[in-house]
DOZAKOL-923986 format. One record per residue (C-alpha): x, z negated, y; residue in three letters. Coordinates in steps of 0.1 Angstrom, whole numbers. Last residue first. Layout:
N
+-------+-------+-------+------+
!    c1 !    c3 !    c2 ! type !
+-------+-------+-------+------+
!     X !     Z !     Y !  Ala !
...
+-------+-------+-------+------+
This chain:
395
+-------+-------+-------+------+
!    c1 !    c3 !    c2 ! type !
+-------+-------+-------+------+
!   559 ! -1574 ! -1448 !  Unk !
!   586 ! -1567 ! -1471 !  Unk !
!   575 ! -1539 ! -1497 !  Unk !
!   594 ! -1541 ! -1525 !  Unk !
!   612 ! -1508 ! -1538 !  Unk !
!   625 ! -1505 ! -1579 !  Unk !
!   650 ! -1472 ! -1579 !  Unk !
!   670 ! -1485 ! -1602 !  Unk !
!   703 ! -1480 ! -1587 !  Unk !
!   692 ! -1471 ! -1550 !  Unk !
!   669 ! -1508 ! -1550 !  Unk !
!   646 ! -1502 ! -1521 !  Unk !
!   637 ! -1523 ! -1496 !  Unk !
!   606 ! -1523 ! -1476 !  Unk !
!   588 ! -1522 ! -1441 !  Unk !
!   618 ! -1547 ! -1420 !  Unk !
!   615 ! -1561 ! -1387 !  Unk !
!   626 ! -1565 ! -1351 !  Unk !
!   662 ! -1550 ! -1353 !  Unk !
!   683 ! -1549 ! -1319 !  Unk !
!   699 ! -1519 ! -1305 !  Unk !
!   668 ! -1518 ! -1279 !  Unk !
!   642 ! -1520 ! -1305 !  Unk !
!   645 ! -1516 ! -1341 !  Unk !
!   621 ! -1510 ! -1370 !  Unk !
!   632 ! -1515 ! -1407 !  Unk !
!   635 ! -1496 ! -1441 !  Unk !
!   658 ! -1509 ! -1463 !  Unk !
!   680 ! -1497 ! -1485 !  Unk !
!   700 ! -1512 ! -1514 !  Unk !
!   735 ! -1504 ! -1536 !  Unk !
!   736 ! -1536 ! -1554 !  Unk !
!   768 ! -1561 ! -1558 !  Unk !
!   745 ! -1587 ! -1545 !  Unk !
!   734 ! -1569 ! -1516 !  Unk !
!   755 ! -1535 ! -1509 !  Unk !
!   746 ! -1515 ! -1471 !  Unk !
!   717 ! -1488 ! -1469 !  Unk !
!   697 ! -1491 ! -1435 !  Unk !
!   667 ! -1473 ! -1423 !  Unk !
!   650 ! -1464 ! -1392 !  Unk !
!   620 ! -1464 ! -1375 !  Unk !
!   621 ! -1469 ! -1333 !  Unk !
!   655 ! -1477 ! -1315 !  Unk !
!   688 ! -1481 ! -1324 !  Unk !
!   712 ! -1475 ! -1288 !  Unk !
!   730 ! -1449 ! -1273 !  Unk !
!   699 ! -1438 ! -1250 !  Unk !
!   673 ! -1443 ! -1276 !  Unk !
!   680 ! -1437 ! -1311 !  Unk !
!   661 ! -1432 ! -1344 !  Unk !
!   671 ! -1433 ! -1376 !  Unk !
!   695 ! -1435 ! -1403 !  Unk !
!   720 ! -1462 ! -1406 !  Unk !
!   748 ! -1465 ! -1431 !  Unk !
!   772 ! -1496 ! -1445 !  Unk !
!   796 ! -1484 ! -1465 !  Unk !
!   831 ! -1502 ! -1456 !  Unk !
!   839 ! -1475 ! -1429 !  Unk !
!   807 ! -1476 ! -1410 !  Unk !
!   779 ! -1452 ! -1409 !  Unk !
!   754 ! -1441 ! -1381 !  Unk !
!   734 ! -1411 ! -1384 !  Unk !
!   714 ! -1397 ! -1359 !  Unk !
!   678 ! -1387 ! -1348 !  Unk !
!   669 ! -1386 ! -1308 !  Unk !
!   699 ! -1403 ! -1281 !  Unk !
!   730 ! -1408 ! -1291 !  Unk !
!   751 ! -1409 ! -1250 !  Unk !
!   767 ! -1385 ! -1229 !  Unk !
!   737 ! -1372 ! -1216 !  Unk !
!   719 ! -1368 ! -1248 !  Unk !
!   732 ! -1362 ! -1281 !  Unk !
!   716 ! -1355 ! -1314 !  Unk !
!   737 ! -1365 ! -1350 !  Unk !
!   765 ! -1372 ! -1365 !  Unk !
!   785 ! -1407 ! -1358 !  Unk !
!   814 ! -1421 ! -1376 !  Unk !
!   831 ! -1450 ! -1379 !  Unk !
!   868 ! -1448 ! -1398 !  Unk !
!   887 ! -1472 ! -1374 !  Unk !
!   902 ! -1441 ! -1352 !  Unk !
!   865 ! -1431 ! -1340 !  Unk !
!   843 ! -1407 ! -1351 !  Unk !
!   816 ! -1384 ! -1334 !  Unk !
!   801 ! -1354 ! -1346 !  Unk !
!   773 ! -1337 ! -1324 !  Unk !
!   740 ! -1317 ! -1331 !  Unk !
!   714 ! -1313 ! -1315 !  Unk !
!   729 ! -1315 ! -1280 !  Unk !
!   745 ! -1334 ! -1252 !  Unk !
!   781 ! -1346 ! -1244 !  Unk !
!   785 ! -1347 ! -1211 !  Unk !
!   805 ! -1324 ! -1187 !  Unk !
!   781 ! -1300 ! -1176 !  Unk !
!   760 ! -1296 ! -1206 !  Unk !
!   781 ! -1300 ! -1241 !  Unk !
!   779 ! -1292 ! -1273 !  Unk !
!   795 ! -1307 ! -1304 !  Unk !
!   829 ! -1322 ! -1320 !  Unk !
!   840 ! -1356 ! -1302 !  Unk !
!   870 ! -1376 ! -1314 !  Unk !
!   879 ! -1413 ! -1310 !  Unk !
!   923 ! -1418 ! -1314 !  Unk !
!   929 ! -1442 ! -1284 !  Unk !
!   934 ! -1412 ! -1259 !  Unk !
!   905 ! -1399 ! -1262 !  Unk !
!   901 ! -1361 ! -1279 !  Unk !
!   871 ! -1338 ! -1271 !  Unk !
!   863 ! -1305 ! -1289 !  Unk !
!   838 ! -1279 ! -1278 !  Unk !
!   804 ! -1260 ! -1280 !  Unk !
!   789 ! -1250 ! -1248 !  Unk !
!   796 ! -1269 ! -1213 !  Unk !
!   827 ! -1284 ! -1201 !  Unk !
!   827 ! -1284 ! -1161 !  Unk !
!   836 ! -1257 ! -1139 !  Unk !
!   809 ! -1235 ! -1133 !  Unk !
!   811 ! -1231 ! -1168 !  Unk !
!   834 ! -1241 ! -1196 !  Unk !
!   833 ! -1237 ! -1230 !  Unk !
!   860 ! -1252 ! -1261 !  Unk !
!   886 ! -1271 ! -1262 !  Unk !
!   898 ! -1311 ! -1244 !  Unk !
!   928 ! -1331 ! -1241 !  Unk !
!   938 ! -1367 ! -1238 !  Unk !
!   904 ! -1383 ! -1220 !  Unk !
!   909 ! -1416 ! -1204 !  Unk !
!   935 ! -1412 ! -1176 !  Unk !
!   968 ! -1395 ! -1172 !  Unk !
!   983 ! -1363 ! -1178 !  Unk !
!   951 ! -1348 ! -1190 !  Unk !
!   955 ! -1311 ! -1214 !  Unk !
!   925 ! -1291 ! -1207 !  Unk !
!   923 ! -1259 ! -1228 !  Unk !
!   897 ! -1231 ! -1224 !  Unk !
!   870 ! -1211 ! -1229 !  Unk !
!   843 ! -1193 ! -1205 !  Unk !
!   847 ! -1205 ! -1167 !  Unk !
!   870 ! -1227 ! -1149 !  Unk !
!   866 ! -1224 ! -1116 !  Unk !
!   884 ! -1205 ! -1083 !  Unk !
!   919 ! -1210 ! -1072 !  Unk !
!   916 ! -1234 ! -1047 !  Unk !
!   894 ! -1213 ! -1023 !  Unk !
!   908 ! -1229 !  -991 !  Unk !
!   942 ! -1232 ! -1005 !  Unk !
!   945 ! -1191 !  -995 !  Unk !
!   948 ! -1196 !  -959 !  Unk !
!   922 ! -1174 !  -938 !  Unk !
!   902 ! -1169 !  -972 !  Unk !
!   886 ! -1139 !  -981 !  Unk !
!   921 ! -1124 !  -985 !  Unk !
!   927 ! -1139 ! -1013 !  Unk !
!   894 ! -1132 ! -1032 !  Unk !
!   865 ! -1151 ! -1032 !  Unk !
!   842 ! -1156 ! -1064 !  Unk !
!   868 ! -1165 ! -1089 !  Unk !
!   864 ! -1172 ! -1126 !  Unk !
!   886 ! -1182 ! -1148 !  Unk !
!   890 ! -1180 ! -1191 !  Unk !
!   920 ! -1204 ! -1206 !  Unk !
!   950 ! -1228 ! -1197 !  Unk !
!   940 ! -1256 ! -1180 !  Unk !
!   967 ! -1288 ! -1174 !  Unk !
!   969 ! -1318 ! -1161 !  Unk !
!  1000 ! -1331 ! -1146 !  Unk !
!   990 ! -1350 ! -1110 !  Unk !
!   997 ! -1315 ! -1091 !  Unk !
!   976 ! -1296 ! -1113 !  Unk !
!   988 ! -1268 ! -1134 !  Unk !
!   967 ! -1238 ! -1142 !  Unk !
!   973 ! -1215 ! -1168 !  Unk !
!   961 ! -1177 ! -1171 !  Unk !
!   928 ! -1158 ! -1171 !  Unk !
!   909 ! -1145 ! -1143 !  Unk !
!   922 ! -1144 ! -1112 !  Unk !
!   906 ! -1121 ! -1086 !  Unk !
!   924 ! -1099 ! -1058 !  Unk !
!   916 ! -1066 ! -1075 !  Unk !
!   921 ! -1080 ! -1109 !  Unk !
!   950 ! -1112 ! -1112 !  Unk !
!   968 ! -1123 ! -1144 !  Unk !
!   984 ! -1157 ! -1150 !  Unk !
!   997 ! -1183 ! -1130 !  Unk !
!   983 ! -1213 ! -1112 !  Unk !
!   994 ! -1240 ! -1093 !  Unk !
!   982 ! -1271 ! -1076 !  Unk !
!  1008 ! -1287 ! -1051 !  Unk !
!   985 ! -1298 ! -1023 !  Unk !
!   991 ! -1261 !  -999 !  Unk !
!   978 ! -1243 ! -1035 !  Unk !
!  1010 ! -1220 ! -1052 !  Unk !
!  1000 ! -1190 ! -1068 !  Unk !
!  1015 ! -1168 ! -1096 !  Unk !
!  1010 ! -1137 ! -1104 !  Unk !
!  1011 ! -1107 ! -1132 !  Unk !
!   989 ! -1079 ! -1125 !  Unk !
!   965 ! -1072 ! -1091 !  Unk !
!   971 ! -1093 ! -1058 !  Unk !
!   952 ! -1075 ! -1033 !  Unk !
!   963 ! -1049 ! -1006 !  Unk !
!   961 ! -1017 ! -1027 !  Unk !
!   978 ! -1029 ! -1055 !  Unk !
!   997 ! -1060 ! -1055 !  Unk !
!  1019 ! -1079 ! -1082 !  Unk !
!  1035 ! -1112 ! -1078 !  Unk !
!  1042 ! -1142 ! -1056 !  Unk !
!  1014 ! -1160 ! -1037 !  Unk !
!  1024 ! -1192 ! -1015 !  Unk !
!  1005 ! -1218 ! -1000 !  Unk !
!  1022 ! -1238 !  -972 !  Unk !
!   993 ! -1239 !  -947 !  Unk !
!  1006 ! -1207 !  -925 !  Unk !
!  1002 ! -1187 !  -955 !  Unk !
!  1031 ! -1178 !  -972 !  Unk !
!  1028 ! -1140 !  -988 !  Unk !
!  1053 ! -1125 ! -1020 !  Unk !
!  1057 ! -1092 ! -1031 !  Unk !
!  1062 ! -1067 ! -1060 !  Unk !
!  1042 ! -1034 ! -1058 !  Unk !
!  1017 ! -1025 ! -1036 !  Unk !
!  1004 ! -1042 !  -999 !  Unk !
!   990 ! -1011 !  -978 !  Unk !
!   999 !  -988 !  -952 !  Unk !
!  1004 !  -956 !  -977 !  Unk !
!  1027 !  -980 ! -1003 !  Unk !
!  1044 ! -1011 !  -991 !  Unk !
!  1070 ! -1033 ! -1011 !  Unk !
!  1071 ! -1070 ! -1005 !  Unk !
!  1077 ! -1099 !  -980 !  Unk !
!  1047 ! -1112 !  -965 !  Unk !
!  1038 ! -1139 !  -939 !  Unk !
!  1007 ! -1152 !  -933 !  Unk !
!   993 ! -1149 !  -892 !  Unk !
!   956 ! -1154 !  -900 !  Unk !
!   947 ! -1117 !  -894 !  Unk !
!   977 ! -1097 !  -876 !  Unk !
!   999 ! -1105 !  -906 !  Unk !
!  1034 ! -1113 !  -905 !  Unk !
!  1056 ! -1087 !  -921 !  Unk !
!  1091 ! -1090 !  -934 !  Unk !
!  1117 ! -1063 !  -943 !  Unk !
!  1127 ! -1063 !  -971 !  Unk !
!  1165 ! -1056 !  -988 !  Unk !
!  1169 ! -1094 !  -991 !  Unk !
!  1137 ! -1090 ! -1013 !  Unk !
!  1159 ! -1073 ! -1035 !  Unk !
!  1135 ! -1063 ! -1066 !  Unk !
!  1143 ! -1064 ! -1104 !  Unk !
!  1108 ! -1056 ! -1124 !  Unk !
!  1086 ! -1081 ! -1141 !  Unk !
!  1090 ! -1102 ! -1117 !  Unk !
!  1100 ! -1139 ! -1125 !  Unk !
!  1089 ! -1166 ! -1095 !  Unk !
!  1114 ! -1188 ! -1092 !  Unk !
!  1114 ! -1223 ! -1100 !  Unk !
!  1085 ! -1242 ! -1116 !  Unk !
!  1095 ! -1279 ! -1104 !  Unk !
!  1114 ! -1271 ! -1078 !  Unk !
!  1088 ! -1248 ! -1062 !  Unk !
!  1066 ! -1273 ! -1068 !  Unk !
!  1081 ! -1300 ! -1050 !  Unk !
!  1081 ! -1281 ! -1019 !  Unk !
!  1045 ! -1270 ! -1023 !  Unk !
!  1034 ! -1305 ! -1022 !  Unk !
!  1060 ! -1315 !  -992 !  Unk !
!  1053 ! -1286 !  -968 !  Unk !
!  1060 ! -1245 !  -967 !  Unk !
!  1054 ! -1230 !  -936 !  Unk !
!  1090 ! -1223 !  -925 !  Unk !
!  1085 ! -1189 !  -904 !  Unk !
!  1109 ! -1158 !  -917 !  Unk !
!  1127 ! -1144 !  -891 !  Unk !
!  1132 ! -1106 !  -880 !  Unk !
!  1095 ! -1101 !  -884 !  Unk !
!  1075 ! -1065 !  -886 !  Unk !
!  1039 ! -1063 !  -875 !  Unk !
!  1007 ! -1065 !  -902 !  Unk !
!   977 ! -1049 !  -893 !  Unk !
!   978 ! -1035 !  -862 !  Unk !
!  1004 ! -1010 !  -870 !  Unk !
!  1018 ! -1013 !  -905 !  Unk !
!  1049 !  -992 !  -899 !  Unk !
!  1062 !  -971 !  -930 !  Unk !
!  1099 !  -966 !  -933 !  Unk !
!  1130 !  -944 !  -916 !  Unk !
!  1161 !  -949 !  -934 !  Unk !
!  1168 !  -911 !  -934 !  Unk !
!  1156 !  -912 !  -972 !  Unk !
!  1119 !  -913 !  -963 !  Unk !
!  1091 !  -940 !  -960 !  Unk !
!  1059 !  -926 !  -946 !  Unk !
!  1047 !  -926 !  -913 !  Unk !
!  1020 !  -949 !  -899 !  Unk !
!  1011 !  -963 !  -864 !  Unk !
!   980 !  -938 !  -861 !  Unk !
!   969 !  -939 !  -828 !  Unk !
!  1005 !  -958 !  -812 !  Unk !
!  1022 !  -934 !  -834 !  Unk !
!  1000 !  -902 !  -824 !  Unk !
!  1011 !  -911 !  -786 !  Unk !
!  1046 !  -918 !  -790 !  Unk !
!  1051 !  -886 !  -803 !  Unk !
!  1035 !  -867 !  -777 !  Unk !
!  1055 !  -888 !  -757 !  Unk !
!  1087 !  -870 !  -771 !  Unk !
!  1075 !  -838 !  -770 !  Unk !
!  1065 !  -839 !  -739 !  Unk !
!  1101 !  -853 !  -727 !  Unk !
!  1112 !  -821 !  -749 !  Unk !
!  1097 !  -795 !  -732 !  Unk !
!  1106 !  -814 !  -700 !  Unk !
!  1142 !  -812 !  -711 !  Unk !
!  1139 !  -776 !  -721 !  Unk !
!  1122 !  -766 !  -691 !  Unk !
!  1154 !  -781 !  -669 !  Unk !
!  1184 !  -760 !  -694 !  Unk !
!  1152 !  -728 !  -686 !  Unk !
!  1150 !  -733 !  -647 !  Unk !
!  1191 !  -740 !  -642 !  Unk !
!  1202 !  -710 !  -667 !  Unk !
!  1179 !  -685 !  -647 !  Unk !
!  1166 !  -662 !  -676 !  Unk !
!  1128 !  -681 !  -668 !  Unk !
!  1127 !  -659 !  -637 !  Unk !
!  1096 !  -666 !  -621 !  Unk !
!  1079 !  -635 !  -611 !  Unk !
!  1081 !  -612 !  -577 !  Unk !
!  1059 !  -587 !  -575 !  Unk !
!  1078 !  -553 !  -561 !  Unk !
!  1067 !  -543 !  -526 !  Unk !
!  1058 !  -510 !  -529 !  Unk !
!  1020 !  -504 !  -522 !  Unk !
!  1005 !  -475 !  -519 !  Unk !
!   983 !  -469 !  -496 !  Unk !
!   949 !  -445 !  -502 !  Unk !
!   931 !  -439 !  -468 !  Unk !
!   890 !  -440 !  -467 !  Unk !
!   898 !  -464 !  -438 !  Unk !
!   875 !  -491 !  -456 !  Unk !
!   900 !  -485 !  -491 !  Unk !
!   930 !  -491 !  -472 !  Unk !
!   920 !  -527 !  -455 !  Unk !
!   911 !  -538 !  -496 !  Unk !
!   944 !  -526 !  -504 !  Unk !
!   964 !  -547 !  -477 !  Unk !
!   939 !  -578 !  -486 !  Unk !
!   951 !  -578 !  -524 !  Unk !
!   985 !  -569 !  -516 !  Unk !
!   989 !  -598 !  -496 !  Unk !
!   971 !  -625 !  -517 !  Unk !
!   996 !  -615 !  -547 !  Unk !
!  1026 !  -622 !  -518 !  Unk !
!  1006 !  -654 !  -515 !  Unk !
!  1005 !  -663 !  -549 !  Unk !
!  1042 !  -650 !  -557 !  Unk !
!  1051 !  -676 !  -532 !  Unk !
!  1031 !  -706 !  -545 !  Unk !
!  1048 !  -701 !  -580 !  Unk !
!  1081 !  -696 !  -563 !  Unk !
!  1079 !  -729 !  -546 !  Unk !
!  1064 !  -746 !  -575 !  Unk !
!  1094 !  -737 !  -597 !  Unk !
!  1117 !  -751 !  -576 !  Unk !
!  1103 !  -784 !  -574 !  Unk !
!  1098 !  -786 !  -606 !  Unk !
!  1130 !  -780 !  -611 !  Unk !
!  1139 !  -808 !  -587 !  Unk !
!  1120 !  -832 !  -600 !  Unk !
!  1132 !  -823 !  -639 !  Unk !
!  1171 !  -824 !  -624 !  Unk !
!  1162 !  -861 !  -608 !  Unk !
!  1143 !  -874 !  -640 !  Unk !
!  1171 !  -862 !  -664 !  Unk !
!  1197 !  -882 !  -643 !  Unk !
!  1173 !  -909 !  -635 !  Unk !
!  1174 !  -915 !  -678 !  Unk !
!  1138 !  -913 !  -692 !  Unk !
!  1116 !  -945 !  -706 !  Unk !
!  1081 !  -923 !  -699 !  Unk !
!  1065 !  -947 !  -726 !  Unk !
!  1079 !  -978 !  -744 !  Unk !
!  1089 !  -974 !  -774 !  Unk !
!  1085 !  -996 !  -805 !  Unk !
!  1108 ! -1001 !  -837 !  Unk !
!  1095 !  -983 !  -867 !  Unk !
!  1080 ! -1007 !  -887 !  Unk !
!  1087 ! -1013 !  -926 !  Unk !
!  1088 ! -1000 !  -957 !  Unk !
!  1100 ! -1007 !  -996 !  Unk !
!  1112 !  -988 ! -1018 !  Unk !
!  1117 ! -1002 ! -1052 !  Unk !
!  1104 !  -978 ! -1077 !  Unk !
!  1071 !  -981 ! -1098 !  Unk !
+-------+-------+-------+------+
């Protein structure tokens, strides 16, 4: 793809001739009315004259020679040419105010947007304190081929008044080029038939940014960079387009969707992997907290819930069993790092219902079977001796 660019044709204004070219086409006109007018009555003339012959059963001839406008004159045809060409000329004017576009040639001359986008001598500031400190924090945008926007020629656009700077292709938006909407966000990349398409970056009016790769005016894979730090890098999904959107922060960049990475700057969580949807973590995935606990398992919309989870902490505890709503909740498997087990039921992250517990008595691998309500036990069934086998009922 090469790096010509277009812009507007300046404007005319209509009938804008010189009073020298105006007088001389007045009075050839003029001129050539008169001797039209006269060869129509001399035409009259002959017309009656053999009508008055042909009652008196007399043939006449006639011999007055018709007089015609003699175009050899040099001061009818050097005033035809200039009207020839005034017509011309507004002709002209005419097709480009109906269809404002011409294409880009090597005179200089380049395509005019007409009344969707209008040429710019200035470029509006519209960028704002988030965006600002963006752009200094990622620096320029890197094309993937050389342009000279100096070269451009900027548009503002009819619709919501963004600005953009890029290459043009048969009216529309193709090639390398950058928009500001009038709200401080920014788009710089690749476009293809008005809508971002390839390699992009955007910049959200409160500091957010994403880059990756755009389809048609959708993003759907690449990193996204919050303004407090966190990061996504993965899958994306995006149910309005650029142009959807009067000013493109209006959309914020669309969801997470499918798989990803979420690296947090600050707060309780250090990073999560795995499935998104609609935004939130949902499917298999991995969570890491800050103070060394992990969770492996499914989740639904942000909580850990499922049939089977894994969770252990930086002490050596560790959980496996069902989730619900962030919390153990159905059959699971508590054990603890000097031996001690429990298996059993759970209710809402706490023991409750039949369980057992193995621990060492006495220097003796045991088991007990017990019933627990509310995290606390109530009673035990039996105990079981693991080494020997021997089990004593208890109540």
């Amino acid at each position: 793809m090469g790096n010509q660019c277009c812009s507007a044709l300046p404007a005319e204004e209509e009938g804008t001739y010189d009073k020298e070219g105006l007088s001389e086409m007045e009075k050839a006109a003029t001129k050539i009315q008169a001797r039209f007018k006269g060869q129509q009555v001399r035409k009259d003339q002959k017309q009656k004259k053999e009508e008055t012959s042909k009652q008196k059963g007399a043939e006449t001839k006639e011999t007055t020679p018709e007089i015609d406008i003699d175009m050899k004159d040099p001061e009818l045809e050097q005033v035809a040419t200039k009207i020839q060409a005034a017509f011309k000329g507004k002709q002209l004017r005419k097709t480009l105010k109906t269809n404002p576009t011409t294409e880009g040639s090597q005179t200089g001359q380049q395509e005019t947007i007409g009344s969707f986008a209008v040429p710019i001598k200035e470029i509006p500031n519209y960028s704002n304190q988030y965006t600002n400190v963006a752009l200094r924090k990622f620096g320029d945008f890197k094309y993937e081929n050389n342009v000279e926007f100096s070269l451009l020629t900027p548009h503002k656009i009819v619709k919501n008044s963004a600005v953009y700077t890029g290459q043009w292709k048969n009216q529309k938006r193709e090639g390398a080029g950058k928009q500001v909407w009038t709200d401080g966000s920014i788009f710089e990349g690749n476009w293809k038939e008005n809508k971002p398409h390839g390699k992009g970056r955007v910049i959200h009016q409160n500091g957010d940014v994403f880059e990756g790769e755009w389809t048609n005016g959708k993003n759907a894979k690449g990193k996204y960079t919050y303004a407090n730090g966190d990061v996504y890098e993965g899958d994306w999904v995006q149910t309005r387009e650029v142009e959807d959107c009067l000013n493109v922060g209006e959309y914020q960049g669309g969801k997470k969707e499918g798989k990803g990475k979420y690296f947090y700057e600050d707060g309780y969580n250090l990073s999560y992997e795995g499935g998104y949807s609609d935004n939130l973590m949902h499917g298999a995935g991995v969570l890491t907290f800050r103070d060394g606990r992990k969770y492996t398992g499914n989740f639904v919309k942000d909580k850990m819930e499922g049939p089977h989870g894994v969770f252990v902490w930086n002490d050596g505890r560790k959980y496996e069993g069902e989730y619900y709503d962030d919390k153990k909740h159905g059959y699971g498997v508590f054990s603890w790092p000097d031996g001690r087990k429990y298996e059993g039921s759970w209710l809402y992250g706490k023991q409750h219902g039949r369980g057992f517990l193995t621990f060492t008595e006495d220097g003796e691998p045991v088991k007990y079977s017990g019933e627990w309500e509310d995290g606390k036990r109530i009673r035990w069934f039996s105990r079981v001796n693991l080494k020997d086998g021997q089990m004593k009922t208890l109540s």
